[in-house]
N, C-alpha and C positions, 0 to 999 in steps of 0.2 A: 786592279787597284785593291789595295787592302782597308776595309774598313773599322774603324775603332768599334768596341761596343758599346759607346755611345751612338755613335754616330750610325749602326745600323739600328740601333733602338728607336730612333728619328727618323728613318725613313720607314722601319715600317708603321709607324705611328703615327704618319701623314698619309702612307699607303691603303691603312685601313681605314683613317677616315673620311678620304677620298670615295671609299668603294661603300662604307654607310651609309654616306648621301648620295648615293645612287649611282655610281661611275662602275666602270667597266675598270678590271685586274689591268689592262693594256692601257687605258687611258689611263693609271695613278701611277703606272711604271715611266709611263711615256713623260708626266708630271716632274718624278721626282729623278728621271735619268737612270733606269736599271733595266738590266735585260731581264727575261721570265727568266731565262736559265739562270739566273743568279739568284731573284728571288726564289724559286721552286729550289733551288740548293738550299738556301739557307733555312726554306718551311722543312725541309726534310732533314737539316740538323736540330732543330727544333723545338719540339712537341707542344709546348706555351703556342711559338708565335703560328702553327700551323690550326692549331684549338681557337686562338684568336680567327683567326684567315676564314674558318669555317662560320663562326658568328657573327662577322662581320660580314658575311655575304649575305644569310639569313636574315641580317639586319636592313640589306641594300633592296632586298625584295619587302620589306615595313617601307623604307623610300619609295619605290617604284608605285606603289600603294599609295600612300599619300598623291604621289602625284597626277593619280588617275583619278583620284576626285578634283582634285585641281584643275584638269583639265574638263573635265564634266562640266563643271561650276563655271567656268570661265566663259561666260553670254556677252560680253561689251563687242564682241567682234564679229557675232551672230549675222547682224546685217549693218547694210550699209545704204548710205544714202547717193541715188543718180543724180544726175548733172540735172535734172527737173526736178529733184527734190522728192521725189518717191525711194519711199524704204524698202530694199528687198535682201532676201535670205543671201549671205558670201558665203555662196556654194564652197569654194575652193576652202576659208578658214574652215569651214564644218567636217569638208572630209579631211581634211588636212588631221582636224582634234581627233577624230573616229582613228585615223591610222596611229597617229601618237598612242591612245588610248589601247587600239587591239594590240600593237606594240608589247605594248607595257603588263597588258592583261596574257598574252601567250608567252612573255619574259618570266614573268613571276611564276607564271605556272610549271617553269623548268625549272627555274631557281631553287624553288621548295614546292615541289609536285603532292606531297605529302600534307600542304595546307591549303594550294593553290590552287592544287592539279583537277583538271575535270574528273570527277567521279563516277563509275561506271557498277551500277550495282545491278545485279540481276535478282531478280523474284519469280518466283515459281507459285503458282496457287492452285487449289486443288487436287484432285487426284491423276494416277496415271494408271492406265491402263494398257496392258499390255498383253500380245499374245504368241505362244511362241509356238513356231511350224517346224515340225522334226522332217527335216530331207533325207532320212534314213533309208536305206535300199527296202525296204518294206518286205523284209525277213526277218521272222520272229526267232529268237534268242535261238533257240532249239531243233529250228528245224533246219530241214537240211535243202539243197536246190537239186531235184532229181532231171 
């Protein structure tokens, strides 16, 4: 199907703002009815809407972010009350927010590693010392083996 350039200016203009509130490239595709091989053609005629694609994912992991405090913050569903009327912890919503959360938190950190990513520094302090053992045949320069 051949699409007008309006009309692919509209889909990727839903396509991206799909993926800035936090959606998956497959889930906006799946939205607005396009194969990847069509979009990836057409990011690759491009260069605008491919510079877009690129900031617009960057931007999905600012969403992803927001909603991991969202989910932190969200206590109403903490605990729950038994059939006797005592309050106790819902295990299941708690791990349930934990997996959403670590989710979200090893998502962004691929998304943009460079902001997100665990950092791995190493430090070195003080001095080194070292010694070095010559395994040489223990014949001196000059002399000969009679």
């Amino acid at each position: 199907m051949a699409y007008s350039i309006e009309e692919k200016e509209k889909i990727f203009n839903t396509i991206f703002d799909i993926i800035e509130n936090g959606k998956s490239l497959r889930f906006a595709l799946k939205e607005v009815k396009l194969s990847s091989s069509t979009f990836f053609i057409w990011i690759d005629e491009d260069i605008e809407k491919s510079k877009q694609y690129a900031r617009v994912t960057e931007l999905r992991a600012e969403a992803l972010l927001d909603e991991m405090f969202d989910i932190v913050d969200e206590t109403s569903y903490d605990t729950i009350i038994t059939e006797k009327g005592n309050e106790v912890p819902n295990g299941e919503w708690m791990q349930r927010s934990r997996l959403r959360y670590d989710a979200r938190k090893w998502l962004i950190g691929k998304l943009n590693p460079k902001k997100y990513g665990d950092k791995i520094q190493q430090e070195h302090s003080g001095e080194i010392n070292s010694t070095i053992i010559s395994l040489g045949s223990g014949i001196k320069p000059n002399e000969t083996n009679n």
